[in-house]
C-alpha positions in Angstrom: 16.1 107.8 -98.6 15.8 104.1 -98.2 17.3 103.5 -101.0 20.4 105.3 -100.4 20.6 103.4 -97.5 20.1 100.0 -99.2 22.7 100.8 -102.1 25.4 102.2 -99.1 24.9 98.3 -97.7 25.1 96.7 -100.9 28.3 98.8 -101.9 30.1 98.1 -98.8 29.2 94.3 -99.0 30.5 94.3 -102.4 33.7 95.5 -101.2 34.2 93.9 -98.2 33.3 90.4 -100.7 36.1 91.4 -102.6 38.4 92.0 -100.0 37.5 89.1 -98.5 38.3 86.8 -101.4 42.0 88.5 -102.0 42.4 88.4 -98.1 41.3 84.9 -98.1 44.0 83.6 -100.8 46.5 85.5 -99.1 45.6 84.1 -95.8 46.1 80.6 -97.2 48.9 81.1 -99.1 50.7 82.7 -95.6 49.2 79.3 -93.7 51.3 77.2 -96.3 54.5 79.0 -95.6 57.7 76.8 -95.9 58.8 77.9 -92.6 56.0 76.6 -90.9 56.5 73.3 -92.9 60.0 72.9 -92.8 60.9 74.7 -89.8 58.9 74.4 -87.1 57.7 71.5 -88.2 53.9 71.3 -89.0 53.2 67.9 -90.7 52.8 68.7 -94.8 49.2 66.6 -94.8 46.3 68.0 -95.2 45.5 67.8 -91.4 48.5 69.7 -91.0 47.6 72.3 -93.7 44.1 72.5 -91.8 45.4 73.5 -88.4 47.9 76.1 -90.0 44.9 77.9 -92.0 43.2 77.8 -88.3 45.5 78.8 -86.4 45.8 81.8 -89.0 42.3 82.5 -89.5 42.2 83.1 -85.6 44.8 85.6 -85.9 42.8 87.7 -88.5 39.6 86.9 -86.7 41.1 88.2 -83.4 42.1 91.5 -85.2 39.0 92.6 -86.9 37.4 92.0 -83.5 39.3 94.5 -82.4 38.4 96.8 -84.9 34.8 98.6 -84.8 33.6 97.9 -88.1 35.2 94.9 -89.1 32.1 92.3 -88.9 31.5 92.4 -92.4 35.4 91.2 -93.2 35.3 88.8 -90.7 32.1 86.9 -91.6 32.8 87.4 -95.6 36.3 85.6 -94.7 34.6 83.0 -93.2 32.0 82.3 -95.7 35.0 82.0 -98.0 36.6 79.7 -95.6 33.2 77.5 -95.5 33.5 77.8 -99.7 36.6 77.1 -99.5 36.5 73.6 -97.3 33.4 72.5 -99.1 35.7 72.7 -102.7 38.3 70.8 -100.9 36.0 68.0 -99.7 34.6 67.9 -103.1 38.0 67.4 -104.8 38.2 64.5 -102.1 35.8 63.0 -103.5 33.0 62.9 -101.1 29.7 62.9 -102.3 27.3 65.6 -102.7 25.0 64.6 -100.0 28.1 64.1 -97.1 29.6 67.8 -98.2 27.1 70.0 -95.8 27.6 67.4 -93.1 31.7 67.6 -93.3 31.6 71.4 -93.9 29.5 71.5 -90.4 31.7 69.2 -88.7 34.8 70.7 -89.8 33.8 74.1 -88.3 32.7 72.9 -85.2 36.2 72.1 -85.3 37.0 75.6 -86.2 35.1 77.0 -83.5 36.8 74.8 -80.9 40.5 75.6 -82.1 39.3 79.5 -81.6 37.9 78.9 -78.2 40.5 76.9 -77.0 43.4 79.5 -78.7 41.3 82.7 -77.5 41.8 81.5 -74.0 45.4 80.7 -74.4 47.3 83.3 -76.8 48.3 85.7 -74.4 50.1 83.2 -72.5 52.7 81.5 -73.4 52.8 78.5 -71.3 49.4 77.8 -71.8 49.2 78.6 -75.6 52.3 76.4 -75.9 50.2 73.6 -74.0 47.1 74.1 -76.5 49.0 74.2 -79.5 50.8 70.9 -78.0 47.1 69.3 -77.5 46.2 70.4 -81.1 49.2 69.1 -82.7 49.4 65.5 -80.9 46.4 64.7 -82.5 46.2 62.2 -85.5 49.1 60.9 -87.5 52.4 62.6 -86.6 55.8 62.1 -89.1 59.2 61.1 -88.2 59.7 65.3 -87.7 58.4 67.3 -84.2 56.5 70.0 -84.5 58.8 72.7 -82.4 55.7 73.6 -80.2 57.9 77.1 -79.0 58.6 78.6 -82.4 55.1 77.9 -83.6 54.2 79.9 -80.3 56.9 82.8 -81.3 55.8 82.6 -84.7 51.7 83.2 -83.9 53.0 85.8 -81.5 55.0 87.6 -84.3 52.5 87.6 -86.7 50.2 89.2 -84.2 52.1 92.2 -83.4 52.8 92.8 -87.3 49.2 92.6 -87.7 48.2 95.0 -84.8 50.7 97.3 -86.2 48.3 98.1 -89.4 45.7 100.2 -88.8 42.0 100.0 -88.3 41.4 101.6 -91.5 44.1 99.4 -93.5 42.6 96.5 -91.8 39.3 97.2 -92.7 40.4 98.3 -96.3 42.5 94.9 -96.2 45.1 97.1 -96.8 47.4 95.1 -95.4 50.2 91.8 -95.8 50.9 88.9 -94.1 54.7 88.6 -92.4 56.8 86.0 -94.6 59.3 84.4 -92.3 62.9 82.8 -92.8 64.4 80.3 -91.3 66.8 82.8 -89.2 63.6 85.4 -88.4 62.9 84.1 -84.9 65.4 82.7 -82.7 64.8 79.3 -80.4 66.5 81.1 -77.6 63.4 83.6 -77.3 
């Protein structure tokens, strides 16, 4: 009996570890869209880069919380996201001793960005107003970020995500909107 039990956890965990890890690339890759880049303007640095997979990783995050039995997905994507940063600070160059130390800081970082989006994305005003906080920080280039169309962007990619669902999202049974430049109009 036990055993069936313990092999059921282990299969699921299995699964969700693989889902997580295609769900995770494709996460990324839809956080480094060229619209983002070179439409709305989010700086092409690797602060930039950081903010986008944030900002996309709270999306994802804030849909398997609405699903019942989507825990497992959402830590497994976040373990890949901790695998993920610590690779990236590696290829830096940092040493092995800093790594843990930057991983930690970077997702206290994380955690902030979700907290401060969580209380914010429903709104526009004041999600326009965080997302203006979060991008005024650090180095900005010669180019704007267009705070609104970020806003209409996050809020599109929302609605295509809640319109998967629970099973497909638990399944990661699911894709990530691509937009164009003509998707999503500055008028509203």
């Amino acid at each position: 009996m036990w055993w069936n039990v313990l092999l059921t956890f282990w299969s699921k965990r299995k699964l969700n570890n693989r889902s997580a890890t295609e769900v995770y690339q494709r996460l990324v890759q839809a956080s480094r869209g060229h619209f983002l880049f070179e439409v709305v303007g989010v700086p092409d640095n690797p602060q930039g880069r950081f903010e986008s997979l944030i900002l996309h990783m709270f999306l994802l995050q804030r849909r398997l919380g609405a699903v019942e039995s989507g825990g497992l997905l959402a830590q497994a994507l976040m373990d890949r996201m901790s695998d993920d940063l610590d690779r990236s600070i590696r290829e830096m160059g940092v040493g092995d001793l800093r790594v843990g130390k930057n991983v930690k800081s970077l997702f206290k970082m994380v955690n902030q960005r979700f907290h401060l989006y969580e209380g914010s994305f429903d709104k526009d005003e004041q999600m326009a107003a965080a997302l203006g906080v979060v991008f005024s920080v650090g180095d900005q280039t010669h180019k704007s970020i267009e705070i609104n169309l970020l806003n209409m962007y996050l809020a599109s990619f929302a609605r295509t995500l809640n319109e998967y669902s629970d099973t497909d999202i638990v399944k990661a049974s699911f894709s990530f909107p691509v937009f164009q430049k003509g998707d999503l109009s500055r008028n509203g």
